[in-house]
ZAMARGU-4260 file (C-alpha; in steps of 0.2 Angstrom, whole numbers, plus 5000, padded with zeros to 4 digits):
<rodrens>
0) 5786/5618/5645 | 5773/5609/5656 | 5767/5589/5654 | 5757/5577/5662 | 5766/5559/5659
5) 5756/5546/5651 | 5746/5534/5664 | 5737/5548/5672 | 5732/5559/5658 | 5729/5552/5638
10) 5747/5554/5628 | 5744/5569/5619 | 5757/5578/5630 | 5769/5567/5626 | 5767/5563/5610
15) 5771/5583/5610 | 5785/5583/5621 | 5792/5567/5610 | 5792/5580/5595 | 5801/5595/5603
20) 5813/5589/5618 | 5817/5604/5628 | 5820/5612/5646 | 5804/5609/5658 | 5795/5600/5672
25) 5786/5585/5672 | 5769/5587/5682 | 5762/5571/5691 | 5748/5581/5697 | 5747/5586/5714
30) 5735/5588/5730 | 5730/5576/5744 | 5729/5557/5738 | 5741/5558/5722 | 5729/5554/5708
35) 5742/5539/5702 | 5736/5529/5717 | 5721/5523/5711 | 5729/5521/5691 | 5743/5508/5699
40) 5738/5489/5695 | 5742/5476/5708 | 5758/5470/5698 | 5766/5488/5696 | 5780/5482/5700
45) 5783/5466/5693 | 5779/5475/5676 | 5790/5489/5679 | 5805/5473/5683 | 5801/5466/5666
50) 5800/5484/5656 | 5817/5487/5664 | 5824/5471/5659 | 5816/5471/5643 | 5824/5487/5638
55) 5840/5482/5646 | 5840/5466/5636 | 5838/5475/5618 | 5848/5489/5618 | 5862/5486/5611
60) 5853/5477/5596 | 5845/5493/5593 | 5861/5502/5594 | 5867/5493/5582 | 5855/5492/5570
65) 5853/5510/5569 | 5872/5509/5565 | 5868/5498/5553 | 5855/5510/5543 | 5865/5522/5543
70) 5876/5515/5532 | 5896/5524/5532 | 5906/5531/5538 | 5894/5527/5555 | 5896/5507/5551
75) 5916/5509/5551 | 5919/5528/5564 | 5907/5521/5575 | 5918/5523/5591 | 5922/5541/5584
80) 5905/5547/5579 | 5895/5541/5591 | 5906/5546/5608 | 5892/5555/5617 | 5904/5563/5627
85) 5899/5580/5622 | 5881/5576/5622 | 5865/5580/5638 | 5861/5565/5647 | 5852/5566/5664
90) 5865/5563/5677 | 5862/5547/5685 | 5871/5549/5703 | 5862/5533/5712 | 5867/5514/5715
95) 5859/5501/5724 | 5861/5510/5741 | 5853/5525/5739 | 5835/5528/5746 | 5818/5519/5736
100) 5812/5537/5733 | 5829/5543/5724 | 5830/5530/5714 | 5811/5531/5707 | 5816/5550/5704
105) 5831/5547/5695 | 5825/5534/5685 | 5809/5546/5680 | 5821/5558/5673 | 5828/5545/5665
110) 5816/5538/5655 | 5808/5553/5652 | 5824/5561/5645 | 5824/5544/5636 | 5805/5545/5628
115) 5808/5563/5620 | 5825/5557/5612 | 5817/5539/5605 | 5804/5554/5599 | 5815/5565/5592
120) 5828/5552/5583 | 5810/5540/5577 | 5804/5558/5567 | 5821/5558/5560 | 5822/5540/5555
125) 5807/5541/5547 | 5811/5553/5534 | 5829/5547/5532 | 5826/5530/5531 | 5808/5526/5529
130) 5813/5508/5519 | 5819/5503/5536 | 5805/5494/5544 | 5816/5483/5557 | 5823/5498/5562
135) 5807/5509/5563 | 5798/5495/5571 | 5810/5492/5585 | 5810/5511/5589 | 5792/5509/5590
140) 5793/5496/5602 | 5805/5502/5612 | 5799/5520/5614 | 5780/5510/5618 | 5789/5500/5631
145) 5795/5518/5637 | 5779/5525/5638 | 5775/5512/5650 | 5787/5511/5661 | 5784/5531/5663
150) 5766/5526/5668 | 5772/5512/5680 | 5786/5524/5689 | 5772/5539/5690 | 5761/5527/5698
155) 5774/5521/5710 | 5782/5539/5712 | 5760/5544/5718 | 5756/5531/5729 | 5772/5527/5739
160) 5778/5546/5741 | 5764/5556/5733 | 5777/5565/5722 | 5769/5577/5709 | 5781/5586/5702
165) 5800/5581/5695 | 5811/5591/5686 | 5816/5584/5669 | 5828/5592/5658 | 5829/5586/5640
170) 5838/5586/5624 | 5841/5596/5612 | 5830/5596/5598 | 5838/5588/5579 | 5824/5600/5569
175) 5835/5610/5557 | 5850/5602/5556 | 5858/5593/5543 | 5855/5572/5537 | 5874/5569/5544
180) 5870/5578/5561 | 5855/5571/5564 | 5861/5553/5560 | 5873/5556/5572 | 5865/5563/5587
185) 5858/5547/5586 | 5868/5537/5586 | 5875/5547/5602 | 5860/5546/5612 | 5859/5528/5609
190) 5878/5523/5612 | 5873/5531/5629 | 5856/5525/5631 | 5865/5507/5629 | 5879/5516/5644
195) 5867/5520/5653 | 5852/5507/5654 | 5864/5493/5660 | 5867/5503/5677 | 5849/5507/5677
200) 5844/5489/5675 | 5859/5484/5691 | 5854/5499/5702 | 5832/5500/5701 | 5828/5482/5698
205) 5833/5479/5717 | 5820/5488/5723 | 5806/5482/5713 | 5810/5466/5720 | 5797/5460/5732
210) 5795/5465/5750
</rodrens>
């Protein structure tokens, strides 16, 4: 499955891809003078500190409403049922001394992988628990905040190393499976995203910083 990440193309891909995570590669667009370039405003990467930070910042709230919602045995087996042990999550192999261009990659196929999920587990919430407005809104936000840190790091990606393309592997869809597993996948892909985000945050936000 092919997309065009949102900043360079309108979000109907990705509202796609947020329905039906799967296998694929994410497109940037390709040829001389990466497209991005001209899309990058002049603070890309001051907005792309603060969506980091932002994110970084809520995540365990959200985490822990969701565990909240979901009412028991989540509230009380958290720590059982929401080991993401045995889940997918992009691998995440750099730190702060790996090269720029690495750590722009890595993070693309974070947050991409992290978009579809906030997708996927939204759908679900929705017909779960649509009495849960905090809940539903924060997802909202979040995955919003998402979408435009994917816009900022495609821009980046395009006019500092004219990258086009990036394999992104995603998640497997919760579609079909029952109320119990889909409350759980989850609250598995958010006990990681909260992992996960923290050394994001520690590792990216020192290259954004100014030259």
């Amino acid at each position: 499955m092919k997309f065009v990440p949102a900043g360079v193309v309108p979000f109907v891909a990705l509202l796609l891809l947020q329905r039906r995570p799967v296998a694929g590669r994410a497109l940037l667009l390709s040829g001389s003078g990466c497209p991005g370039h001209g899309l990058c405003r002049s603070n890309v990467q001051e907005q792309t500190r603060r969506q980091v930070a932002l994110l970084n910042a809520t995540a365990q709230e959200l985490f822990s409403l969701y565990l909240k919602c979901q009412g028991e045995p989540f509230s009380s087996e958290s720590d059982k049922l929401c080991n993401p042990a045995g889940i997918f999550f992009p691998a995440f192999r750099v730190n702060r001394t790996s090269e720029r261009k690495e750590v722009m990659v890595a993070m693309y196929k974070l947050f991409a992988f992290l978009n579809a999920s906030l997708g996927n587990i939204t759908r679900d919430q929705e017909e779960l628990n649509p009495m849960a407005k905090e809940l539903l809104e924060r997802l909202h936000n979040t995955t919003k905040t998402t979408r435009g840190l994917i816009s900022n790091l495609t821009c980046l990606l395009c006019k500092n190393y004219n990258i086009f393309q990036v394999d992104v592997r995603y998640g497997d869809s919760s579609k079909g499976k029952s109320a119990f597993k889909k409350k759980q996948q989850g609250c598995q892909v958010l006990r990681k995203y909260v992992q996960v985000i923290g050394l994001a945050a520690r590792v990216l936000l020192p290259h954004l910083s100014p030259s």
